[in-house]
N, C-alpha and C positions, 0 to 999 in steps of 0.2 A: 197433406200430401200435395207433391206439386208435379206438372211436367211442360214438357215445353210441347205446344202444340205445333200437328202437321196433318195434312190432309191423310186419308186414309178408308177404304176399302168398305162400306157399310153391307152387308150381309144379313142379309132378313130370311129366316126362318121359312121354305113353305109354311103356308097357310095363315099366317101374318101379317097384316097390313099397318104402318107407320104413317102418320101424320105429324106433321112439325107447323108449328106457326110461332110469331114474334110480336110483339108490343112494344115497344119502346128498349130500352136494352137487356131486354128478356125470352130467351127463347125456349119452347118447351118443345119435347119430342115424347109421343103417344104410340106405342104398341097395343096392339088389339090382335083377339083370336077371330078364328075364324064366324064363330059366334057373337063378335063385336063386343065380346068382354074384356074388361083392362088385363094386360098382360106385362106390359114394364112400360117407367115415364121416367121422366127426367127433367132439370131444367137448367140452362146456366145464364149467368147473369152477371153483368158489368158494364161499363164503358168499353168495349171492346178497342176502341182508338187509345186508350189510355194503354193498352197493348197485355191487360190481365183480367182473368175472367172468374168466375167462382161456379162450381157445378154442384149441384145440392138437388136433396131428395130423389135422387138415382134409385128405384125402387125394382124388384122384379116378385110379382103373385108367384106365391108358393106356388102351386100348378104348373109352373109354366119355367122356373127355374132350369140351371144347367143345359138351357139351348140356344145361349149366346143373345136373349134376348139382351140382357146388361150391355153388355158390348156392343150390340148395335146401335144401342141409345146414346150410350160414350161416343161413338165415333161420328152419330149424326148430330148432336152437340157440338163436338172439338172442331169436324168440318165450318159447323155455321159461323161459330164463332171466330175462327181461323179466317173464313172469309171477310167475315168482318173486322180483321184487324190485330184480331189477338192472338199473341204466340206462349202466353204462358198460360196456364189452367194451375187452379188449387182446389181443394176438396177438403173436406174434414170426412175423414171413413171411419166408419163402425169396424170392430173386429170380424165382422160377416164378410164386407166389402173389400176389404188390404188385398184376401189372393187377386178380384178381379182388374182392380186399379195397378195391383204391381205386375197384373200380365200383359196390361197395356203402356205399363213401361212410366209408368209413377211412380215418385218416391218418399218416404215417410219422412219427415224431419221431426218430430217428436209424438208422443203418445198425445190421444184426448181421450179429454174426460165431458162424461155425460149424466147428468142429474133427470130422473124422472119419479113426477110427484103424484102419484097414485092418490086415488079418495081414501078416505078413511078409513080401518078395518073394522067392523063392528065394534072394537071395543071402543073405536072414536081417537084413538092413536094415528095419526099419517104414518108413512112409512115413507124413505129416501131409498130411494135404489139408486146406488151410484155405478158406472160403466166408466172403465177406461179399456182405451185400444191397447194397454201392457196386460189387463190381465180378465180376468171376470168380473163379473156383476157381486157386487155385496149388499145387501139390505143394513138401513140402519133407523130404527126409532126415532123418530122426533123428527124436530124441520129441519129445513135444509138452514146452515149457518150454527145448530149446535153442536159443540165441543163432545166428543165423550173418550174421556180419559180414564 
């Protein structure tokens, strides 16, 4: 997904408190509850003068979902980065993440796909679960790279 960055309106949640900081061309942004437990993060990352930036592991705690924590984190990201240079953002989104990214005005340019290699079942078989953003999760025997026809 990609969009063109612009400044924009950050909105924190009573009783939420946000932290942002940077390292080299890395910026993360931290939501916490009132009890100073993780609540949603984020991070994006690039040469911002090169004028495009990448935002990854956008997360939001169960608990805490559906009160626009995601979106504050988007927007105090896209801000920094914005400041610093950048007017385009991309993202790779989960099927969880597409409604929040396309309500901040993202666009998909094709599906992904995601591999996750779980330990071994007892019977000592790995298992491939493969995820794409077209459709659901499927499990499938063996490693990842064999055939089954």
């Amino acid at each position: 997904m990609s969009t063109t960055l612009r400044p924009s309106a950050t909105d924190l949640p009573a009783g939420y408190r946000l932290r942002t900081w940077s390292r080299g061309d890395v910026t993360r942004a931290l939501i916490v509850g009132a009890d100073g437990a993780f609540a949603a993060r984020g991070h994006v990352a690039g040469r911002s003068r090169a004028g495009c930036v990448v935002f990854d592991q956008i997360e939001t705690a169960p608990a805490h979902r559906r009160q626009g924590l995601g979106r504050a984190v988007m927007h105090t990201l896209a801000n920094a980065a914005f400041a610093a240079g950048a007017r385009t953002g991309v993202l790779g989104a989960t099927i969880a993440g597409q409604g929040l990214y396309a309500s901040l005005g993202w666009a998909a340019h094709a599906p992904l796909t995601s591999v996750f290699l779980p330990s071994s079942d007892p019977g000592g078989q790995a298992t491939t679960r493969v995820a794409t953003t077209a459709g659901p999760a499927t499990e499938r025997p063996g490693p990842v790279g064999t055939s089954r026809r």
